[in-house]
N, C-alpha and C positions, 0 to 999 in steps of 0.2 A: 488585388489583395483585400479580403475582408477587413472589416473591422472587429477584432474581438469581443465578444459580446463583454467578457469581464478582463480586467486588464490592471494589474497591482505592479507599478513601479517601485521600486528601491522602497519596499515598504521594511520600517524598522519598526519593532513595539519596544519598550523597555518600560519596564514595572520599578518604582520609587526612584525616576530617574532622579541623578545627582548625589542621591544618599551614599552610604556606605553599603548599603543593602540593596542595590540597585539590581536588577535583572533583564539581560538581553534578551528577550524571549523570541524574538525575531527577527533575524541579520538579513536588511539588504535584498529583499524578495520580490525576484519578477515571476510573474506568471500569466499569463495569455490563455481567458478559456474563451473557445469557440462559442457559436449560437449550435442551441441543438445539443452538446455537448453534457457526460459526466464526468466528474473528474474527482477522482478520489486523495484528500489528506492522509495520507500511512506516513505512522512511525508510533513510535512509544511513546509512555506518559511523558509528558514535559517539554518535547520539542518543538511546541510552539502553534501546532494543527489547530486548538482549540482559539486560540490568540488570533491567528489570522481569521478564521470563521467569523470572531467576535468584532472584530475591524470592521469585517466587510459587510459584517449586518449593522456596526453599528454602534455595540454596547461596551466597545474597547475606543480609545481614541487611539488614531496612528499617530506615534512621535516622531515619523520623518516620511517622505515619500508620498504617493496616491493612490488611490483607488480611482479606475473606472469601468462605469457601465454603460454600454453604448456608446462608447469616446467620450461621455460627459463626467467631470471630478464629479462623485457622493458622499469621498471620505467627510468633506462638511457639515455632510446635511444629517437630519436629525431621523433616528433608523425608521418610522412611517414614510418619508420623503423618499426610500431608495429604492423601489421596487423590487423589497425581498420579502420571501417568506421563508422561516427560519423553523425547524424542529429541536427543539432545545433538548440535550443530555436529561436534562431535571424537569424535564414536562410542560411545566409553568404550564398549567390547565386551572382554567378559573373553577375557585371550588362549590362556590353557590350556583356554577351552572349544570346541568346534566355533561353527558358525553355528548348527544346530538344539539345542545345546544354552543356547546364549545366548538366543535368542529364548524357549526352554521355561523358563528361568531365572526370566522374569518372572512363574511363574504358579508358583513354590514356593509360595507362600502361599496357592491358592488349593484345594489338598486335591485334586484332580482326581485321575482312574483315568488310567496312562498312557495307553490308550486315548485318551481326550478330548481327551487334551496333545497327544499324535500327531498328530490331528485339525484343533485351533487349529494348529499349527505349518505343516500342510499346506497351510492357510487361506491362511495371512499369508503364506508363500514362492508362493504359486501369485500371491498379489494381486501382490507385489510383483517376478515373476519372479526367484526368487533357491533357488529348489526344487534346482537345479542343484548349490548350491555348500554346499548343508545339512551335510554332512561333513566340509567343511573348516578351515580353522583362519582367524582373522583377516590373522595375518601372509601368508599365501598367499592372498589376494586383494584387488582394486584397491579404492580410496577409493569406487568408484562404491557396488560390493558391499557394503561396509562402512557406508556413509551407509544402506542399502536394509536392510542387517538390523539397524541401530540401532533405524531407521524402523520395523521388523517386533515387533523387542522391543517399545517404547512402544504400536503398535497394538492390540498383545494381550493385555496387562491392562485388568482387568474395574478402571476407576477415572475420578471424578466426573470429572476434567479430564486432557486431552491435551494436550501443550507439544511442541511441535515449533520448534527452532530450528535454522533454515536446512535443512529434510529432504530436499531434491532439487538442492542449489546443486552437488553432484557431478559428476551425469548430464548425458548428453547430453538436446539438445533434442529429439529425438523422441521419449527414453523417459519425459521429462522430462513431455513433452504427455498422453502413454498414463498414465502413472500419474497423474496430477491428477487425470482425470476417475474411475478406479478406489479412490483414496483418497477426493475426495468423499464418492462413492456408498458406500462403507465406511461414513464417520464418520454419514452421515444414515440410512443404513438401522437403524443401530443406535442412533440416537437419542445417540451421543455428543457432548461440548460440547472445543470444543479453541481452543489459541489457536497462532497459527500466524505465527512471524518471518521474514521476508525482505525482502529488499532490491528484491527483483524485483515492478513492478507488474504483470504478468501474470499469476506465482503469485500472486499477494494478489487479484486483479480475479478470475480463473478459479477457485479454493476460499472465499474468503469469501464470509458474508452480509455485514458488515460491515467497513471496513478504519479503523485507529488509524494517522493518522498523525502521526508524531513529528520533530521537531528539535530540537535543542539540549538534549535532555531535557523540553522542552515538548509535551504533545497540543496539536495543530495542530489535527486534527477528527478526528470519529468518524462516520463513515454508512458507508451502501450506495455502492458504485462508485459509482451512477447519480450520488448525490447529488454526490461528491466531485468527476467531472466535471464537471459540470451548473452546480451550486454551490457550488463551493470558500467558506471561511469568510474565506478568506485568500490575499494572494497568494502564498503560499511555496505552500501548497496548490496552489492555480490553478497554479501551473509548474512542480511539482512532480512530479502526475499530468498522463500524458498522455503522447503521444508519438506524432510529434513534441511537444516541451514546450510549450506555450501563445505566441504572438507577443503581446507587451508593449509599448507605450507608454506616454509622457508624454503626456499632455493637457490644453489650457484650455479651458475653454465658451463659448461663444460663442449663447446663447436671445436669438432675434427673437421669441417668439410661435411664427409659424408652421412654421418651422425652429430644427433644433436643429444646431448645428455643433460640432464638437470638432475644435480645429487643434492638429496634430502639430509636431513640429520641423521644419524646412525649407518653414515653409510650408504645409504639405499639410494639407487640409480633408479630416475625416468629414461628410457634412451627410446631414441625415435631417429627414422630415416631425415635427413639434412631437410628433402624435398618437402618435409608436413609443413615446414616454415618458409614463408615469405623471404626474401632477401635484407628487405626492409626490418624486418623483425628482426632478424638473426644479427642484423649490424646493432640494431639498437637494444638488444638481450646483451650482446658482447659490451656494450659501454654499459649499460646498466650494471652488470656481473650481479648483484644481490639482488631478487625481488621476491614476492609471493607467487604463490601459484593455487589457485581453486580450480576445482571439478565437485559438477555437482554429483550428490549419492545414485540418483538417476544413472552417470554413465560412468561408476565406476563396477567396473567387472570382474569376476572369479573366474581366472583358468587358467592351466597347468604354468603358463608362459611368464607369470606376474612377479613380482615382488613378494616376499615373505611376510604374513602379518598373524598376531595371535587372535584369535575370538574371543573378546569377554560378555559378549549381550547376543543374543537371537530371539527378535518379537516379530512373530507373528499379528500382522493388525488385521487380519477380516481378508483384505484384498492385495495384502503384501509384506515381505518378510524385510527388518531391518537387520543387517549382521553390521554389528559394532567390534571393530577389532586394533588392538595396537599396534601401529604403523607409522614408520622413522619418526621415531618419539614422539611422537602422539598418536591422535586415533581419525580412525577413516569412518566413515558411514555408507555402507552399500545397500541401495534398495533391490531387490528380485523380489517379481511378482510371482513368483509361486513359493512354496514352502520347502527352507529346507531343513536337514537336518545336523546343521556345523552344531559342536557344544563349545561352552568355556573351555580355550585350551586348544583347540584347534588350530592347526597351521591354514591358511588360508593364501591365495596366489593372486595379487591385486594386481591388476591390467587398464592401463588409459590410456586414448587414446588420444594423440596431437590435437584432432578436430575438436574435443570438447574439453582442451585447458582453456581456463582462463588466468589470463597472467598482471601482476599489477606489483607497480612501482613499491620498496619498502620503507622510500623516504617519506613519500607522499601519499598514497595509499591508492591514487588515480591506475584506471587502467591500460595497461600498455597493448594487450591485445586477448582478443578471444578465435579460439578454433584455429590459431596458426595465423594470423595477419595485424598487421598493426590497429589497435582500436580506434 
């Protein structure tokens, strides 16, 4: 068994502990990142992504728990002593220095012939297109530039971990796209381990091997996209990722044996052959009797055999049609990748199938099971 290159025990933050203003910003966090490894922070503003990043570089102190790197505690040591390089939200780019000497900035300590520094400099501006603006000053030029040579300094020291938070939330969305797949291929070709904050589940889905998602200062889960799609742990998770976001219901059970039913509000019947569900499931759907149920927009289907539902939305995006319609008191989301023609007001025939419910507790919000077997 490895040793994790990074490795966060029961780490808790809390902001003006003791006060009456006191803030948990971090409940209780393990997390285990591989060597070689990305691993991306998602979740929204205030869950704590920013908080943990700040620990581990350094500029936060942990009010309970550790940090290690290479098996050795750093939460102590003072953020130069820990072998990270950090891309900060807000740049912190020295302003009496140029761009190329900011970015060379980070390898004072590493004794190189100007030569080589030249060299790494030329690297990191060619990756991150910013070659352009190498001579310039911070204040002369835009946030985009600024976030791109923060991004440039942190890539270019030679150190055990990479912290990048928020590195592309600047840029537009093309350059946005082009440089994902060029930083990737950076971080693995060099065998570097990084961990990687944003809000956006595209960056987190397109750079990570694995994504940490957070609320409340809570880990949610920790896997592979696939995973988190597929089999969210939880339904914050489940509606969390995705998008469109996962369609939710209430549900009671209704087991004849042969058929399994699950009636929605207004009425409206899921029924499915006994055999889509595991045995296991089916005992533990029967003691549960109330839970939720998701399916994502993806595999909800239109035809003749469905449920009754109304149309109130049809958007066409480019590469695929959302029809939004109302369905057992609320509203469903289906994607089809071609265009149609439903209007407002259209009767609509919604179809799922067993393999792609997802089922979760309504006390607890934990998953009971995905595609028909216990989770």
């Amino acid at each position: 068994m490895t040793t994790p290159l990074l490795d966060l025990r029961q780490v808790n933050k809390k902001y003006n502990e003791g006060s009456k203003h006191q803030v948990h910003a971090v409940r209780e966090l393990n997390l285990a990142v591989e060597p070689g490894e990305i691993v991306a922070l998602l979740g929204s503003s205030g869950c704590g992504k920013t908080s943990t990043l700040r620990m581990i570089a350094g500029f936060e102190e942990v009010s309970s728990g550790s940090i290690l790197i290479k098996g050795s505690p750093i939460h102590q040591r003072p953020p130069a002593k820990r072998g990270v390089a950090m891309a900060f939200e807000g740049y912190s780019l020295y302003p009496p220095l140029t761009v190329r000497e900011n970015i060379a900035f980070a390898l004072k300590g590493e004794k190189l012939d100007r030569q080589e520094v030249d060299r790494k400099v030329l690297e990191i501006a060619d990756l991150l297109e910013i070659h352009d603006i190498l001579d310039r000053y911070p204040s002369s030029i835009s946030g985009g530039q600024q976030q791109r040579a923060s991004l440039g300094r942190a890539l270019i020291r030679n150190a055990d971990l990479h912290l990048l938070d928020e590195p592309m939330g600047q840029l537009e969305p093309q350059l946005r796209a082009i440089l994902r797949g060029r930083i990737k291929h950076f971080i693995k070709e060099r065998g570097l381990t990084a961990i990687l904050v944003t809000h956006d589940q595209t960056e987190a889905n397109a750079l990570a091997d694995r994504i940490a998602v957070m609320e409340g200062g809570v880990l949610q889960q920790f896997g592979s996209p696939a995973e988190l799609k597929d089999a969210p742990a939880n339904l914050f998770t489940g509606t969390f990722i995705g998008e469109p976001p996962m369609n939710i219901f209430n549900a009671e059970l209704e087991d004849t044996g042969d058929v399994v039913r699950m009636r929605l509000e207004k009425e409206v019947y899921l029924t499915f052959p006994g055999s889509a569900f595991s045995g296991n499931l089916r005992a533990l759907l029967a003691k549960e009797q109330q839970f939720v149920i998701g399916v994502r927009p993806h595999a909800v289907h239109i035809h003749q055999d469905g449920e009754p539902g109304t149309v109130f939305a049809n958007q066409w995006l480019g590469d695929q049609t959302h029809i939004a319609a109302n369905f057992a008191g609320s509203s469903i989301i289906s994607v089809q990748h071609d265009r149609t023609d439903y209007r407002n007001g259209d009767t609509i025939r919604v179809g799922i199938k067993a393999s792609d419910l997802h089922v979760f507790s309504r006390s607890s919000g934990n998953a009971l099971s995905h595609g028909g077997d216990i989770a």
